[in-house]
N, C-alpha and C positions, 0 to 999 in steps of 0.2 A: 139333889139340890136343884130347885126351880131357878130359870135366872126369867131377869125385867131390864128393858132395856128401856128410859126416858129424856127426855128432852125439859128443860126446866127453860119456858118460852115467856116477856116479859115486855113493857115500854123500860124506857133506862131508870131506876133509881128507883126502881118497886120493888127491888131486894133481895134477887134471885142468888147474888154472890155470898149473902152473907146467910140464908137460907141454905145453902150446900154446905156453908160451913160445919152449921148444929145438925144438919143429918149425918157428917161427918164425927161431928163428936160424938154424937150420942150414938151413932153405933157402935165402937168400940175401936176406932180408928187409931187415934191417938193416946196413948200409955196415961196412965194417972200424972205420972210428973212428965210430962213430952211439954214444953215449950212450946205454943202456939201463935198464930199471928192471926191479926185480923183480914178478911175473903182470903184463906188462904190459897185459892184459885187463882187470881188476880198475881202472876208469879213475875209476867213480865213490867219489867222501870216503868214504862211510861203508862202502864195500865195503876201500877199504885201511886203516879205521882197526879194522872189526874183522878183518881176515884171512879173510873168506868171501866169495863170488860171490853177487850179488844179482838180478844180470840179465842172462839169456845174450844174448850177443853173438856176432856173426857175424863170421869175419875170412876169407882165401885166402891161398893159398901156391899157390908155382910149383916143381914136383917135376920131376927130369931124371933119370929111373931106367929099368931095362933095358925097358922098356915102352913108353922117351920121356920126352918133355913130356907133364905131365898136370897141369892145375888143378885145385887140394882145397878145396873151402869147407869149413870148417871150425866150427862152431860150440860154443860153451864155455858150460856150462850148469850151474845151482846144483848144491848139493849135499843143504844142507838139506830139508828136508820142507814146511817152511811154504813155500815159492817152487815147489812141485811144480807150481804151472800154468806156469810157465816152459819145464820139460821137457818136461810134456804136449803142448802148442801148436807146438813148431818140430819134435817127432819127426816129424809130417806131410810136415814136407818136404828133408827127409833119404832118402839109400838104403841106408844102413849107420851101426853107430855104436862107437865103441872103448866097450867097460864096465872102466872099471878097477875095478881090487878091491885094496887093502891085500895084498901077501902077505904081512903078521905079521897086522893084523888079520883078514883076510878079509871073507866075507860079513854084510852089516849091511843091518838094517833098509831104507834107502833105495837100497841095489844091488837088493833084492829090486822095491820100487813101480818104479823104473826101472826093469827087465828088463820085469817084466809089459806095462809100457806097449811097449815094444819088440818085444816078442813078439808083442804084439797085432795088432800093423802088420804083421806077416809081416816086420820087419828080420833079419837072419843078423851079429848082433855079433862081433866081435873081442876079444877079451878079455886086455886087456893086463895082468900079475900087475908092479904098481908099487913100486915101495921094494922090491925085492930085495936090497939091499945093505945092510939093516939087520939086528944082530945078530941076532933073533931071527925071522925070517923064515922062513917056512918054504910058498914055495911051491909041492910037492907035493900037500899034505893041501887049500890053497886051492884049486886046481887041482877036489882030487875036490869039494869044498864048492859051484864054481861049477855042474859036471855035476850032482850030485844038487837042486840050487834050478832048475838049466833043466827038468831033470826034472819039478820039483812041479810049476814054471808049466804046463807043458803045450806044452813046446816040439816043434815038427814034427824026423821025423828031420832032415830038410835043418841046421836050426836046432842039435840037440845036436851035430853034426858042425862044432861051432865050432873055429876055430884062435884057437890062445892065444900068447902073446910075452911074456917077460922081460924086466923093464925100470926102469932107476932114471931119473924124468923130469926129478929134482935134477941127476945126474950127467951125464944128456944120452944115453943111451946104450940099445938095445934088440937082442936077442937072441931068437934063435928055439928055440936051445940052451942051456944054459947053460956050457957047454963054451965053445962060439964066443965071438973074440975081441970084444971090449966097446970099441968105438969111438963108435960113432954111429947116429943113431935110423932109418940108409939100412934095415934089415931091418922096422920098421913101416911106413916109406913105402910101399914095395913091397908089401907084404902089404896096405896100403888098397887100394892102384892094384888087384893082381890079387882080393880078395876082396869090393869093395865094385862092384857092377855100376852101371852108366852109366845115367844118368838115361832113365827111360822118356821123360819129356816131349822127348826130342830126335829121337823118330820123329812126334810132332804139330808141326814144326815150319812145316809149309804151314797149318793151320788157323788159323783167327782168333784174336787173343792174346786168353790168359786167365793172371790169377794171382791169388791167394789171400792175402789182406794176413793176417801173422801177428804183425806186430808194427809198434808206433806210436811213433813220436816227433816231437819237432817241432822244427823247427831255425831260429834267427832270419832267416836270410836266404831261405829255399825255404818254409816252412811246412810242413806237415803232411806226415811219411815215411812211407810205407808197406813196409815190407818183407816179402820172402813170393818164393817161385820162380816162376819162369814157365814155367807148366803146360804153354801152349802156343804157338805160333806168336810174334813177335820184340817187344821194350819198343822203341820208338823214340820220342826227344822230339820233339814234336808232335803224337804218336799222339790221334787220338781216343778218348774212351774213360767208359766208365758200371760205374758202380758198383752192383754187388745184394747184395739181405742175402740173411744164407741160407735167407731163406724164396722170394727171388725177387723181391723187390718193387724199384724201381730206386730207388737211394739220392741220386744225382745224376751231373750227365754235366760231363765236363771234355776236357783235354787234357793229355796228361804234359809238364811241360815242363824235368825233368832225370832223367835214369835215373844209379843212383849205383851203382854194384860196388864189392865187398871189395877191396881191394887191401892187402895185411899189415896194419897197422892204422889203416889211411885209408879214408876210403871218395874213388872220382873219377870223375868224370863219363866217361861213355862214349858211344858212337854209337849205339851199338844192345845188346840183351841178348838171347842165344838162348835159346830154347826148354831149361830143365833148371838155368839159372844161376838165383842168389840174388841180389834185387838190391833196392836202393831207388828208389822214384817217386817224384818231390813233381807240384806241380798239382792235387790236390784237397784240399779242405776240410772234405765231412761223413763222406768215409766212413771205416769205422775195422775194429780187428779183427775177423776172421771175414767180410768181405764179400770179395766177388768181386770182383774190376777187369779188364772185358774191355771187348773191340772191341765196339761200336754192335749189330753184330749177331747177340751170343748173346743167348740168352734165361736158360739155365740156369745157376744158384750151382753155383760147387766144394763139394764135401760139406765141412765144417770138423769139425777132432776135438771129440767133448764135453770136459767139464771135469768134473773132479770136483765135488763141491758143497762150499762151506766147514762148518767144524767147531765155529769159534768166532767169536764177535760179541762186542763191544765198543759202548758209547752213546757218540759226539761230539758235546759242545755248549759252548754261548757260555759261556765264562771269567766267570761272575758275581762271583767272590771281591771286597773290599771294596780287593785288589791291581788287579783289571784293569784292562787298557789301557795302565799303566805300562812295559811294557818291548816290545811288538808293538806294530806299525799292522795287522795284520789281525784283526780280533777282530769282524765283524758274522758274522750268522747267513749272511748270504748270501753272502759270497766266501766260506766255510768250506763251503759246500754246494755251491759251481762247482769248486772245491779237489777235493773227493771222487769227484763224478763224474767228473771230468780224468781220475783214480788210476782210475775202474771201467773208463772208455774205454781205458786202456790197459794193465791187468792185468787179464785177465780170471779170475783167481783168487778176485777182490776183489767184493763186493755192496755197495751201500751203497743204504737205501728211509728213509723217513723216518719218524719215530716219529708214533703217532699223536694225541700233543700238538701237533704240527707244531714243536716246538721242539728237534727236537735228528734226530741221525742214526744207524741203526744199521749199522754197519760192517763185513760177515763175512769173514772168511778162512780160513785156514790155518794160522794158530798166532800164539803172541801174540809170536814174534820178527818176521814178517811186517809186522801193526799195531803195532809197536812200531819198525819202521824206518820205517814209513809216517807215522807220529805225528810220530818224529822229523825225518826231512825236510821237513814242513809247520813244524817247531819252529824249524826254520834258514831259512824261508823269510820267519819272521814274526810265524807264526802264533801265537795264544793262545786254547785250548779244554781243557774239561773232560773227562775219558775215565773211563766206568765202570767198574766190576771185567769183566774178560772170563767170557762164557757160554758153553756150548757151545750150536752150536743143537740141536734135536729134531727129532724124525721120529715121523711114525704111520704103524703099519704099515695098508697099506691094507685086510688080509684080516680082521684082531681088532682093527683102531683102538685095539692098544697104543703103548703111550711107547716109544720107541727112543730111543737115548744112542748117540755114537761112540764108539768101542773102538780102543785104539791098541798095536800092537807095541811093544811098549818092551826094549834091549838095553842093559845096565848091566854095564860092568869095573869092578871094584872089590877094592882089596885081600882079601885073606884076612881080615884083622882085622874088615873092617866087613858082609861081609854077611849077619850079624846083624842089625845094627842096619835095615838098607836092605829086606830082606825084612819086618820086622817093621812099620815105617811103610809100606809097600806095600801090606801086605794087609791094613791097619786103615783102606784106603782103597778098598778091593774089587778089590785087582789080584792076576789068579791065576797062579801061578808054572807057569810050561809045562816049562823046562830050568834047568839047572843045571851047572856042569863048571870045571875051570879052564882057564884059558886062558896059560899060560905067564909066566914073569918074577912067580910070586907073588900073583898076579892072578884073578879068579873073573870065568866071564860069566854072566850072572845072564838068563835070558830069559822075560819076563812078557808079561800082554795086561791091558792097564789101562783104563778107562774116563777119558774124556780130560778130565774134572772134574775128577777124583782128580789129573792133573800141574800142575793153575792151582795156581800159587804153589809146586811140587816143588820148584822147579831150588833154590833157596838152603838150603832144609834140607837137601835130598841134600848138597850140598859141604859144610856144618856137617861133618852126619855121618860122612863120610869125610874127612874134614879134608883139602878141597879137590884129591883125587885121584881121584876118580871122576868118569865120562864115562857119561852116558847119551846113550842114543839112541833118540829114537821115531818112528814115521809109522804113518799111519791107517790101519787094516785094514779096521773093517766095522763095520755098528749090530747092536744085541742091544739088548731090554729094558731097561729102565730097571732100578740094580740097588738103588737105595733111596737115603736121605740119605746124605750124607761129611760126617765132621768137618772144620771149616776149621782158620783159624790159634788157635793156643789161645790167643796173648795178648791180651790188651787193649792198650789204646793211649790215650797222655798228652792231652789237649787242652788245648789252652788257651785262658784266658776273656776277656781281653780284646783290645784293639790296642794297638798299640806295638813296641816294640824289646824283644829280650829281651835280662835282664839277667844276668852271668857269674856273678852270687851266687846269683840264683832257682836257675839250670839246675844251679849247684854242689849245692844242696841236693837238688833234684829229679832227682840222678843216681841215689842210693839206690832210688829209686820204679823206675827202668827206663833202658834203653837213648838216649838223644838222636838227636835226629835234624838237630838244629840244633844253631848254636853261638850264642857269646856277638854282641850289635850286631845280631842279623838280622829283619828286618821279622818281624811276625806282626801274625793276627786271630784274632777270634774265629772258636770252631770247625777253626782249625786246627790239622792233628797236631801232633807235634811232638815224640814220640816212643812209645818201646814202652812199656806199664807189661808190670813184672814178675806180676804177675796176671793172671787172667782177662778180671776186667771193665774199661770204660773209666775214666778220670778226669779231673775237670776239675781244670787246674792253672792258676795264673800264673805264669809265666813274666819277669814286668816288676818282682818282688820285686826292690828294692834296698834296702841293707845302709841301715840308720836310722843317720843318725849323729849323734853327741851331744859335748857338753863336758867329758862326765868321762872323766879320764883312765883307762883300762884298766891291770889291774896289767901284763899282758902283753901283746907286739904281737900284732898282726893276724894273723891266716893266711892267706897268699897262695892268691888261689882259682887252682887249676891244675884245671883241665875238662880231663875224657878225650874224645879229640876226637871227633865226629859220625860216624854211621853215617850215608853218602850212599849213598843208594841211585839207580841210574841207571832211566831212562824202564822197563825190560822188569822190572828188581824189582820198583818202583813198582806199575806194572801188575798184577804178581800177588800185592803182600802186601795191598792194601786188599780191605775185603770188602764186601758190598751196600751196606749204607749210608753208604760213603766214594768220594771220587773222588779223581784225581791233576790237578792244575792243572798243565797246562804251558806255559810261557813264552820265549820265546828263551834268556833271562838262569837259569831256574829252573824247579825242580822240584820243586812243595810238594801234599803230602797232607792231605785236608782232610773233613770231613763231608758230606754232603750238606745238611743242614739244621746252619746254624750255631747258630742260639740254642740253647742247652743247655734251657731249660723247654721251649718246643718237640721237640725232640727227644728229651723225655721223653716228654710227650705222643703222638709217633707211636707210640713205642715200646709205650707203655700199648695204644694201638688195635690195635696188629699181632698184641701178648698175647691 
């Protein structure tokens, strides 16, 4: 039996998840009456609550095509930009990879960093043109858009001489023609089997085992998974076996004591694993990604791919607010600091060093939707800590030890009406407009290079502005000079001054002043937000005003307080409407914005020293 190992490479929401699904079924995965769900990939809460892939996962299928039997490991990988060490880290061990591409949308920002990284490996992609079936689709013009992007990259002839397949992965159905009858996805099968060649590793298969951990998890019954291909020679449990970083140094020596293969979407215990298969190990304990797991007597680490460096940082620290510890049991500085590195050991996207107060952590990634699921899964786990506004990090150049700033591609659809307005706030943030064109159905694509400051806090004004119909898209290009200060957010913000409950009559009054952000009954303190003021500057307000009541009778009744209900903002708003001197508290139960320094004289006080 031949095996194929692939990568299924993607921008987000061009439908690689729900594509592994029908390769799934239609091979023979799931039983006639088996109960299915939709991307049955997508396994982890917060990947199906918000409808994107968070963490590529590996699965296999069993193909019976003019070729034979052939096993396809298959791996299903983000789409997003902030998860891009996802993609980076498993393209290693793949030997082909399907790029799908929108044919109404096309080419987008994240096809583009995905190709490069594909290219780079010397992979020969397949290029599947997805959602054909959608009125406005049009892939022909896709078709020239993917040849001329292989082109910029710097693809080898072997590489532009890519075959491309038609294909709705909703409808279940691929096509080499578009003419040819629309059945079933047997015309992609076929085209992996003959265009993805046979793992090298299965001519090293006398040589002593090695394999190359690319990815970590940990399971309550086996402990620590390692998963990653095996480079060379056979995984047997009981195999002896030592662990090296990729510098060479020996990380610790064990025994494998269960080797776990894909099997659709189970992983099961096996006898042995060859030389070229994708498999999991448990039996050791310290070593993690990027190290080597070989027989006693190699000496030499697998090469492991770089990472790109993160873009932006965020500060994590202890929940001091006059709330904590009410609604979490995790809230010490220390399990919040075993918490982080757990998440560095096993996203290697992610950094996290300690501040040099020692009291808090700085946290970098790859965009603030990244640290903002990261936030949140520690927030369902328990957890209760404070998160500063996100930074981008810096760079000096080494030749003129100037400032360098990240610089991000950004591609914005947006109606006809608004790009106006959308250009105009772009480039009062120093983002310079590259292209321009329509793009069908009404629609403008608007193509800029912004500096990655200028996006903390975009995404909600953008939707304002186009009155919730525009779609941007960015990922990180490259550093340039620093290009001077950016306006932030221009309003101010309510505080309030003391503790208590707030009351439905105060926040009635105090609607006129600005936006709410809380309702009537809800815990406050001091220094907490509490909502927008309509001006510039901050305000301290109270909030706990209730209506004085007296003996004389009124000529006229009461007026019933009716509050316009609370602007909730979820953890990644959060994150990007506070600015230096606020943080967001978060809590299992809640998510309250608050000052840094509560006492209002006080925080005059800084403010005077900062002047």
């Amino acid at each position: 039996m031949s095996l194929r190992n692939i990568a299924i490479i993607a921008h987000v929401d061009h439908g690689k998840t729900t594509l592994v699904d029908q390769l799934l079924a239609q091979s023979g995965v799931f039983r006639a009456n088996e109960a299915t769900v939709e991307r049955a990939m997508d396994s982890n809460d917060q990947e199906r609550e918000r409808g994107i892939t968070i963490l590529a996962k590996a699965t296999s299928v069993l193909w019976q095509g003019a070729a034979g039997e052939t096993r396809i490991n298959i791996i299903d990988t983000p789409g997003h930009a902030d998860f891009g060490g996802e993609v980076e880290r498993i393209l290693g061990m793949v030997d082909g990879c399907l790029l799908l591409v929108d044919a109404e949308e096309g080419v987008m920002p994240q096809t583009k960093f995905v190709l490069g990284k594909a290219l780079k490996l010397g992979l020969r992609p397949i290029v599947v043109l997805n959602k054909v079936d959608r009125a406005h689709a049009d892939p022909e013009r896709v078709v020239g858009d993917v040849f001329d992007l292989f082109a910029t990259m710097g693809a080898s002839d072997e590489q532009l001489d890519f075959p491309h397949i038609y294909a709705s992965g909703k409808q279940g159905w691929a096509v080499t023609e578009m003419a040819h009858e629309k059945k079933d996805l047997s015309a992609l099968f076929d085209k992996i089997v003959e265009h993805v060649p046979a793992p090298q590793a299965e001519q090293r298969a006398d040589e002593p085992f090695r394999l190359l951990s690319v990815l970590i998890e940990s399971d309550p019954f086996l402990g620590r998974l390692l998963t990653g291909r095996v480079e060379a020679g056979r995984a047997v449990p009981g195999l002896t076996v030592r662990a090296l970083s990729p510098d060479g140094t020996e990380v610790e020596r064990g025994r494998i004591t269960k080797v776990l293969a894909f099997r659709g979407l189970q992983r099961r215990p096996i006898d042995s694993a060859d030389a070229g298969d994708i498999v999991a190990i448990a039996g050791l304990s310290k070593a993690t990604v990027a190290d080597t797991i070989a027989a006693p007597e190699v000496t030499e680490p697998l090469p492991a791919q770089p990472i790109d460096p993160p873009t932006i940082a965020i500060t994590v620290s202890v929940n001091d607010s006059p709330l904590a510890g009410r609604e979490g049991d995790k809230v010490q500085s220390r399990v919040i600091r075993d918490r982080l590195l757990k998440e560095a050991e096993a996203n290697v996207a992610i950094r996290v060093t300690e501040t040099a107060d020692k009291d808090a952590y700085e946290v970098a990634g790859r965009g603030e939707l990244q640290l903002g699921v990261l936030i949140e899964t520690m927030r369902r786990e328990g957890f209760e800590v404070s998160i500063s506004r996100p930074r981008v990090v810096f760079q000096t150049d080494p030749e003129t030890g100037e400032k360098l700033e990240p610089i991000e591609d950004v591609v914005i659809d947006v109606d006809d009406d608004f790009t106006g307005v959308v250009i105009e706030k772009l480039s009062a943030r120093k983002a310079e407009l590259k292209d321009m064109g329509p793009s069908g159905a009404g629609k403008t694509r608007i193509t800029l290079q912004a500096p990655s400051r200028s996006l903390i806090g975009y995404q909600g004004e953008f939707l304002t502005d186009t009155r919730g119909s525009g779609v941007l898209n960015r990922v990180f290009s490259h550093y340039e000079p620093y290009k001077g200060a950016i306006e932030g957010r221009r309003n101010g913000v309510l505080v309030s001054n003391s503790d208590g409950e707030t009351a439905a009559y105060a926040l009635w009054n105090l609607e006129e002043r600005g936006t709410m952000f809380v309702g009537g009954g809800e815990k406050t303190y001091q220094g907490m937000i509490i909502g927008e003021n309509s001006r510039s500057d901050d305000l301290d307000v109270n909030p706990m005003k209730a209506k004085q009541l007296t003996n004389v009778r009124a000529s006229g009744k009461d007026e019933a307080v009716r509050l316009t209900p609370p602007r909730r903002l979820t953890l990644e708003q959060a994150i990007a409407y506070i600015e230096d001197d606020e943080l967001v508290e978060v809590t299992p139960k809640n998510i309250r914005l608050r000052k840094q320094v509560l006492n209002p004289s006080f925080r005059k006080k800084r403010q005077r020293e900062q002047a």
